[in-house]
N, C-alpha and C positions, 0 to 999 in steps of 0.2 A: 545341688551343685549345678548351676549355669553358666556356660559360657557364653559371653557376651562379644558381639562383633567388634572391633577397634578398628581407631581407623587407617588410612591405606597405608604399608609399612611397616605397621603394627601387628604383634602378635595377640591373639584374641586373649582377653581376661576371664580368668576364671574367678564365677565370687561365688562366697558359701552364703548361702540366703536362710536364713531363720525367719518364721513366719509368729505375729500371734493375734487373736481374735478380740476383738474390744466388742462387750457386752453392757447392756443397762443392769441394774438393779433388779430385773427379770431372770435376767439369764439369756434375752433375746439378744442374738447379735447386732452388732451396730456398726461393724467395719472390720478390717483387714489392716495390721501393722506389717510390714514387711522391714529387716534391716540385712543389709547387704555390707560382705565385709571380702577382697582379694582373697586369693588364697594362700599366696604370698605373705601376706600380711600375718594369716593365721599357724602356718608351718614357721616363720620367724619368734610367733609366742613372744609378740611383743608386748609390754606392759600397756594398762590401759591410757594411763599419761603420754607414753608413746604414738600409742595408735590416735590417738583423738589432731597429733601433732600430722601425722602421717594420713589421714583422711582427712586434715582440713575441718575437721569441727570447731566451732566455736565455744568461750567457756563464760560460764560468767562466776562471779565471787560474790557470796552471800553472808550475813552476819549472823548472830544466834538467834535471831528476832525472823530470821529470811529473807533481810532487807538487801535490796542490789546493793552493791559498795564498789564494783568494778566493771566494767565491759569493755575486754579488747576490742582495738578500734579494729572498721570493717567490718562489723557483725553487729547487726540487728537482733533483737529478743523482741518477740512477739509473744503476747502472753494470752490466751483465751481462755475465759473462764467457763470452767466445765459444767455442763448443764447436769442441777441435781433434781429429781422431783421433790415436790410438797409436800414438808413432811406428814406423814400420815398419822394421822387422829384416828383416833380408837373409834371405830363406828360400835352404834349404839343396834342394839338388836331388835330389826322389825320385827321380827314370830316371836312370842314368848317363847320357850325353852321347851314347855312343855306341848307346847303344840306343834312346832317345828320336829322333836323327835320324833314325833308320830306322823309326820308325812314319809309316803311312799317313794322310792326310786332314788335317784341323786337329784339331790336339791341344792339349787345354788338361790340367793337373796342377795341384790344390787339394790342400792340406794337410789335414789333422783337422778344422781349424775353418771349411775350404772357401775359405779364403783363395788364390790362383792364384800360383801357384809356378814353373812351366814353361809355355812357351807356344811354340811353332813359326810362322814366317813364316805359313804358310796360318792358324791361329788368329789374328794378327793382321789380318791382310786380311778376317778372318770377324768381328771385331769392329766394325772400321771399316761393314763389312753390318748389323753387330746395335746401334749403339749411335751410331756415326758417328766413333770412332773406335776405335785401338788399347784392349785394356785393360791396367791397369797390375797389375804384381804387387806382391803383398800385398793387395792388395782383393777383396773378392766380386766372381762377376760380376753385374752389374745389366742390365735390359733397359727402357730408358727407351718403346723406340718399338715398340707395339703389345705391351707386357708379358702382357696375356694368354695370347698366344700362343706363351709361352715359359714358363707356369705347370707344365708338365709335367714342363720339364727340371727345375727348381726343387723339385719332389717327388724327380724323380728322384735329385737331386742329395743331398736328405736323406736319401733311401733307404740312400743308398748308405753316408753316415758309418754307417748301423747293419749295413752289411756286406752290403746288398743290389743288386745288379746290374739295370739295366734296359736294356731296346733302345727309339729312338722316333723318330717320326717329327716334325719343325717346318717350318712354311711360316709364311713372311711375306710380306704385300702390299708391292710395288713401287709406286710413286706412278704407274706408269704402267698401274695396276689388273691386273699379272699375279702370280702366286705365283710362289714361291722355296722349292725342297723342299728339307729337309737330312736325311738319317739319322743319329741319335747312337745312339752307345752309351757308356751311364756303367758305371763298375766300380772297385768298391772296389780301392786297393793292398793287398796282405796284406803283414803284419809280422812275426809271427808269436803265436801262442798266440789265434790267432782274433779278431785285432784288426788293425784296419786303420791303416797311414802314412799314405793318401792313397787321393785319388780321381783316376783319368783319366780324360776324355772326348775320346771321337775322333769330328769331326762328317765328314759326306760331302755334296757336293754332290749330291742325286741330279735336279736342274731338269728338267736334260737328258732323263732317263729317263722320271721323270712326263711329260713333254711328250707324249714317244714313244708312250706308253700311252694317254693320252690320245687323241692320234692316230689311232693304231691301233684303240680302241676306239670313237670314229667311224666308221673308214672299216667295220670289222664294222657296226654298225649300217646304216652304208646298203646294206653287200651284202646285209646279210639282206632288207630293204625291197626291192630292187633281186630276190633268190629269192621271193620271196612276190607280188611283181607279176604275175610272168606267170600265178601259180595265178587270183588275182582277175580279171585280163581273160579267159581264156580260161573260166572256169566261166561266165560271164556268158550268152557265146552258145552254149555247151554247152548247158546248161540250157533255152535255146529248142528249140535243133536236135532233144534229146529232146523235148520237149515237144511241139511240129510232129509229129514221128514217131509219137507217142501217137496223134495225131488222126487219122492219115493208114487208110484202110479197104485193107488187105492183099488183100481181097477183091474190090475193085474195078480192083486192076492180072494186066493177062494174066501167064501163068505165068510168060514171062522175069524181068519186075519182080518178080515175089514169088518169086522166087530172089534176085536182088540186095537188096529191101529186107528177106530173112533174115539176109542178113552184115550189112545197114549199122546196124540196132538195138542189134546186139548190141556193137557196134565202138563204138559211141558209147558206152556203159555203159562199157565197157572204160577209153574215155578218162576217163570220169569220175572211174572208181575211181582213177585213175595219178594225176590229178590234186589228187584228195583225200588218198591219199596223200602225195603230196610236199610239201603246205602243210604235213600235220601235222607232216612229216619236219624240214622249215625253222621250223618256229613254235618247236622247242625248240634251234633253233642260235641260240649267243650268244656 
C-alpha cells in the first residue's frame, strides 16, 4: 500500500499495488509488472467491467479465431510480438556414453555454439549450487548469482570455441559468508583438421582442500610466532645480564671470582649469538 502525492487541494491517494516478475524460459528474470488499483476502488468491490470503466482502460472485442472485430474509439492497441527462443533440437551426443560415465567430477559438454549438450548427475547437482537449479540442455550456461565471479569461465569458455584450453580456479560465497572452491578445466573437443566439435568442462570440488590449507597455513603462522617468542623474551634479560657484567670491575673480585667471572662473559656472548642466530634462522620460515 502507497500513498501517492495529489495535487494541491487534493487529498493524497492511496493505491494497493500488486507486483509480478516476467521471466524467460530459464527462469531468468527479465522484468518487473507492477498494477496499481485506488483503494477506494478496491473497498467498493466493484466488478471487473466496472472497474476497467472507472480507471479508464481500454477494450477491444475479439472473434473465436482472435480476430479484432471492434476498438473503441480513442484507444490505440499496440501489439508486440513476444520474443520466443529457437526451438531446440535434440543435440546429438559428443562423448559416447560410455566414456562420458567414466569421466571424473561434474562434467558439462557444449556444442560449437556452446549450447550444453551432455551433463552428468554431479553437473546437475553443480547447477542447482550455481544458478539454483538444474541446467537445461540446448542453452548456454548462465550464472544469475554472483555472475562476476564466474566471468572467468565465460572467457574461458570462448577461448576454447577458438581451440584454446584453460585450467581455473571459481569460488562463490555461501549466504552463510564462507567460500565454495571449484577447480575447472575447459578443453576444446577436437574433430579433426584442427577444428573443434565441442567443448568439455570438468568442475572439481576442491572446498574441502582450500579449507585444509587454509588451516594449515594458520596453524604455520602461529608456530612461527610461537619460534620467534622465546628469541624476544630471552634476549631481553640477556641483554641486561651482559650489560651488569660490563659494569662489573674484574679487578676488584679475589682471584677465585676472576676465574669464574672469565667463563661467565664469555658464556653469555655465546648465548647471545645462539640466539640471534635462531630468530634469523625462524624469521625466514613460512
Amino acid at each position: 500500500m502507497l500513498n501517492h502525492p495529489a495535487s494541491d487541494g487534493e487529498k493524497q491517494a492511496r493505491v494497493w499495488w500488486g507486483f509480478s516478475v516476467v521471466t524467460d524460459l530459464e527462469m531468468d528474470l527479465s522484468g518487473v509488472i507492477g498494477f496499481g488499483v485506488e483503494l477506494q476502488h478496491l473497498e467498493q468491490k466493484l466488478p471487473w467491467t466496472n472497474l476497467i470503466n472507472v480507471l479508464g482502460f481500454g477494450e477491444i472485442i475479439l472473434d473465436r479465431k482472435f480476430k479484432v472485430t471492434a476498438i473503441p474509439e480513442g484507444y490505440q492497441l499496440c501489439l508486440v510480438p513476444r520474443k520466443t527462443p529457437a526451438q531446440v533440437q535434440e543435440s546429438r551426443a559428443l562423448i559416447p556414453e560410455n566414456v562420458f560415465s567414466a569421466l571424473p567430477g561434474a562434467v558439462f559438454v557444449l556444442d560449437k555454439a556452446g549450447k550444453l549438450c551432455q551433463q552428468n548427475e554431479a553437473a546437475k547437482t553443480l547447477g542447482r549450487i550455481w544458478k539454483g537449479r538444474a541446467y537445461s540442455e540446448g542453452f548456454s550456461l548462465t550464472f544469475p548469482t554472483q555472475p562476476n565471479r564466474f566471468s572467468k569461465l565465460l572467457r574461458a569458455i570462448e577461448d576454447a570455441k577458438k581451440g584454446l584450453g584453460s585450467d581455473l580456479e571459481l569460488k562463490l560465497l555461501k549466504p552463510s559468508r564462507v567460500f565454495e572452491y571449484w577447480s575447472a578445466s575447459v578443453r576444446p573437443l577436437p574433430e579433426g583438421a584442427g577444428s573443434s566439435s565441442g567443448i568439455l568442462i570438468q568442475v572439481f570440488d576442491v572446498s574441502e582442500v582450500k579449507s585444509q590449507v587454509f588451516k594449515t597455513s594458520r596453524e604455520n603462522e602461529r608456530l612461527r610466532d610461537l619460534a620467534l617468542s622465546p628469541s624476544h623474551i630471552l634476549r631481553g634479560p640477556l641483554s641486561s645480564i651482559i650489560g651488569l657484567l660490563d659494569l662489573i670491575d674484574a679487578k676488584q673480585l679475589d682471584e677465585e671470582n676472576q676465574n669464574l667471572f672469565g667463563y661467565l662473559k664469555p658464556l653469555t656472548k655465546e648465548l647471545d649469538r645462539t640466539i640471534r642466530q635462531h630468530a634469523k634462522k625462524m624469521s625466514t620460515f613460512e
